[in-house]
C-alpha positions in Angstrom: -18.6 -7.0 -20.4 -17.8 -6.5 -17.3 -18.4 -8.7 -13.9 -21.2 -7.8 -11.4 -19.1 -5.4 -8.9 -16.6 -4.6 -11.1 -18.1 -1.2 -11.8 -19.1 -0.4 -8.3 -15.6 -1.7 -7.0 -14.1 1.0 -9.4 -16.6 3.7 -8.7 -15.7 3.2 -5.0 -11.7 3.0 -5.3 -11.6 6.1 -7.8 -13.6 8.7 -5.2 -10.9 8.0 -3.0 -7.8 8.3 -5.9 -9.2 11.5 -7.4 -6.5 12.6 -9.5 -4.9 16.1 -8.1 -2.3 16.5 -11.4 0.3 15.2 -9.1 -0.6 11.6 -8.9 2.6 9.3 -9.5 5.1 12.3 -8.8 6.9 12.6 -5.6 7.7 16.2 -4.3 10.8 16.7 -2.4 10.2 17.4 1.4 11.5 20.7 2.6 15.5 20.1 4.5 13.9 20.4 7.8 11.1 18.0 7.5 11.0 14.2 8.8 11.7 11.9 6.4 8.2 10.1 4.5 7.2 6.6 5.1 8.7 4.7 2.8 6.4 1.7 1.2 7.7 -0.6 -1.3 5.6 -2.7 -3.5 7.1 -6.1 -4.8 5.9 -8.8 -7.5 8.0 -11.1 -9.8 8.3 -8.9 -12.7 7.8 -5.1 -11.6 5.6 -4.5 -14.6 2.1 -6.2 -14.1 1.0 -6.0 -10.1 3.9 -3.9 -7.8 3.2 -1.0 -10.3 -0.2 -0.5 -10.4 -0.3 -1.2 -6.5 2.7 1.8 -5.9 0.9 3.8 -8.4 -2.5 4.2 -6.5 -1.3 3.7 -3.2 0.8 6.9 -3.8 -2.1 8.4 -5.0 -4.2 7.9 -2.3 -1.6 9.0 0.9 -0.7 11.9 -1.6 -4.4 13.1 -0.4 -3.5 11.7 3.3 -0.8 14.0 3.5 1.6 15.4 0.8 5.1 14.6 1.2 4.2 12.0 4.0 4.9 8.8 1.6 7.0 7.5 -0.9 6.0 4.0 -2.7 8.1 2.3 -4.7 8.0 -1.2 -6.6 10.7 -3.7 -7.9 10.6 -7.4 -8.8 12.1 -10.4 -7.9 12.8 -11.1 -11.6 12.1 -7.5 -12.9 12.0 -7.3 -16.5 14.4 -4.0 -16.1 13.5 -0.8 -17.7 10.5 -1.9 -18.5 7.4 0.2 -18.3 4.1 -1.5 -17.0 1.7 -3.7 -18.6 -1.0 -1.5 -20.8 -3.9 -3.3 -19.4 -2.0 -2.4 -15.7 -1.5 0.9 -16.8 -5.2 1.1 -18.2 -6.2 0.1 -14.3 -4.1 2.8 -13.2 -5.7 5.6 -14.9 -9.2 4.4 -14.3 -8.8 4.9 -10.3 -7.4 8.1 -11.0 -3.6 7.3 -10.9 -0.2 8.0 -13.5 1.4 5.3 -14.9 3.9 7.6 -16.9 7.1 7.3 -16.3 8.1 3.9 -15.0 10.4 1.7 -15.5 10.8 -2.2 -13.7 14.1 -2.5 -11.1 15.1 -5.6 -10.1 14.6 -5.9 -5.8 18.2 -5.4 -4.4 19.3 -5.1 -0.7 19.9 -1.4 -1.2 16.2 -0.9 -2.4 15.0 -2.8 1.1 17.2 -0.7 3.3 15.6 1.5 5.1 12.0 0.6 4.1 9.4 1.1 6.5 7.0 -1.4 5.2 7.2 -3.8 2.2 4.1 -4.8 0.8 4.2 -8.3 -1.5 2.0 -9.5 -3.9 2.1 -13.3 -3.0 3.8 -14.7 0.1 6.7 -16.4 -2.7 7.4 -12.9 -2.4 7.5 -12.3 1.3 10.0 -15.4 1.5 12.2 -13.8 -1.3 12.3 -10.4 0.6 13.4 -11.9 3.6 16.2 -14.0 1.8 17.9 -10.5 0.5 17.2 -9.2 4.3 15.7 -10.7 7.1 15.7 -7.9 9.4 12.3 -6.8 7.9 10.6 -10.0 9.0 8.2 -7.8 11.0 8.1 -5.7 8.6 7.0 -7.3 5.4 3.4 -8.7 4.5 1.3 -10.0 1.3 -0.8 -7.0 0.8 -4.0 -8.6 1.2 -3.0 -10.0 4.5 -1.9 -6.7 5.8 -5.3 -4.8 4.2 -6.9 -7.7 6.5 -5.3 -7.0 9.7 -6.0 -3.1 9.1 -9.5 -4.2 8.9 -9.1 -5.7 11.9 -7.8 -2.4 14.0 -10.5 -0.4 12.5 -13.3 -2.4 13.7 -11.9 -2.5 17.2 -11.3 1.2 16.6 -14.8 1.7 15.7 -16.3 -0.6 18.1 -14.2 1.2 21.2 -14.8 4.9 20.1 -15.6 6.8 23.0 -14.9 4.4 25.5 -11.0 4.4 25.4 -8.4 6.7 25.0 -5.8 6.3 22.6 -2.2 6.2 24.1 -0.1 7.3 20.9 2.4 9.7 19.6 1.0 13.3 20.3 0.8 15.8 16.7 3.2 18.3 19.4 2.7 20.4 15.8 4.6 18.2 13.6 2.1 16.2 11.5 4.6 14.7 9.3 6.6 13.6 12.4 3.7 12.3 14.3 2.5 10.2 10.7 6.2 9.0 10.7 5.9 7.3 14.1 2.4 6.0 14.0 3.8 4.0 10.4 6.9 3.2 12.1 4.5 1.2 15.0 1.8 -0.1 12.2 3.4 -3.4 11.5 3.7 -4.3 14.7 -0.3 -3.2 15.7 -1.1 -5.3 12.6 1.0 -8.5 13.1 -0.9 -8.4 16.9 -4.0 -9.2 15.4 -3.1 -11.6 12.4 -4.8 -14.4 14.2 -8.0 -12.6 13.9 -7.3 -12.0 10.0 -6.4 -15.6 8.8 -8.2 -16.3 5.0 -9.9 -19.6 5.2 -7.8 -20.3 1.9 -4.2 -19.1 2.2 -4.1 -18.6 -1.0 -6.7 -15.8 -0.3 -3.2 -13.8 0.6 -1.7 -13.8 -2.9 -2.2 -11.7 -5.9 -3.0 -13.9 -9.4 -0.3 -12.8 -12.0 -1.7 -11.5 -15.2 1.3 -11.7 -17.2 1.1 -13.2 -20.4 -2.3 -14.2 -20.2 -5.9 -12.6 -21.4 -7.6 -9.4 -20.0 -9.8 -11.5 -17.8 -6.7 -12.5 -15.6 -6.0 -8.6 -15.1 -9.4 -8.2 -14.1 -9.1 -10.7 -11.4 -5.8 -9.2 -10.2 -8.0 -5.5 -10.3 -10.4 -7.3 -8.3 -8.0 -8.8 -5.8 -6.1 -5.5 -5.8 -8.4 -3.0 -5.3 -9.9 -4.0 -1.8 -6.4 -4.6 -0.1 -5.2 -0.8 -1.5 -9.1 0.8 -0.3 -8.2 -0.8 3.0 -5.0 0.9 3.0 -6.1 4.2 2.3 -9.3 3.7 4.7 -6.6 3.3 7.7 -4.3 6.1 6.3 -7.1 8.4 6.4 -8.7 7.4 9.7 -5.4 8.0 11.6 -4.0 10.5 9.5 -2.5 13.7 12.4 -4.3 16.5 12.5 -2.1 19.8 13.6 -3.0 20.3 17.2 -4.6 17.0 17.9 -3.3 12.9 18.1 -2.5 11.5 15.6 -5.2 9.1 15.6 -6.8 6.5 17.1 -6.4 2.4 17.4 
């Protein structure tokens, strides 16, 4: 049966992952276009939590902007080759997601360089990201941490529309461009208002590992999971350039 919230918790993520036949796929971006954002997704064994979190937040910026991201997983301990978990794949295709296709990869330095954000599931997992390369200290968060500190700017944003001006990359016609540079600055807007974001628990920033253990465990990673990604998307969307305008607003 399932818990009071569950439901309404899917009902809420899935309206905003409606599947568009694409969903999991990545289509190459024409020669002349800026590169995506690159987002990678890490957990311990790449089959159980990174997956279904690269899975829908793919998704979701798919309908942000197509050919603007690319989200990838690995694990710190990846069971290689590996597809996901059925019960993580059965989350998957509820909110409208594709689990097809996948296969665990162990975290490497070569899968870190040149990330633009890395997203961890625990903050074990921020620590072993920065072993393999700690140039992405400012760069690398628990997702549920960094979902927080979006929060965070969107409230401010909310609470100063129409009585500030935002001072940020201009669309100049390229959206793809001007949703480069605004990801390329996100980390550094978010880190500025962590202090404002800090769980009373900090173990309110980590992601409960279902693996090996009864349906009810994936449930609570669903329900740990789903805010942080809706968050994620939420920002995406608010900010997301527009041809001919900014490209959003902080």
């Amino acid at each position: 049966m399932e818990r009071a919230g569950w439901g309404g918790r899917r009902r809420a993520v899935a309206c905003k992952l409606k599947k568009d036949g694409r969903t999991g796929w990545k289509e190459e971006a024409p020669l002349d276009s800026p590169a995506p954002v690159r987002i990678l997704t890490v957990c311990t064994g790449n089959i159980c939590r990174s997956p279904v979190a690269e899975r829908l937040l793919q998704a979701g910026l798919n309908q942000v902007m197509q050919g603007g991201f690319e989200v990838t997983s690995a694990g710190t301990r990846a069971m290689v080759g590996d597809p996901m978990q059925p019960i993580s794949a059965d989350i998957v295709r509820t909110f409208g997601g594709d689990p097809g296709n996948f296969a665990a990869r162990q975290l490497t330095p070569k899968i870190l360089r040149g990330v633009d954000l890395v997203l961890t599931m625990t903050s074990g997992h921020r620590g072993e990201v920065l072993q393999l390369d700690a140039s992405l200290l400012k760069r690398t968060f628990t997702i549920r941490e960094f979902a927080r500190m979006l929060d965070v700017l969107d409230q401010r944003a909310a609470a100063a529309e129409g009585t500030e001006s935002w001072e940020g990359t201009h669309d100049d016609g390229d959206p793809q461009a001007a949703n480069h540079t605004f990801w390329r600055g996100l980390p550094a807007r978010a880190a500025a208002v962590r202090h404002l974001s800090l769980p009373a628990d900090s173990a309110e920033n980590d992601i409960i590992d279902p693996y090996r253990r009864a349906p009810e465990v994936y449930r609570q990673m669903e329900d740990e999971l789903a805010p942080a990604i809706v968050s994620i998307l939420r920002h995406a969307r608010l900010n997301a350039p527009v041809r001919g305008t900014r490209a959003g607003s902080l």
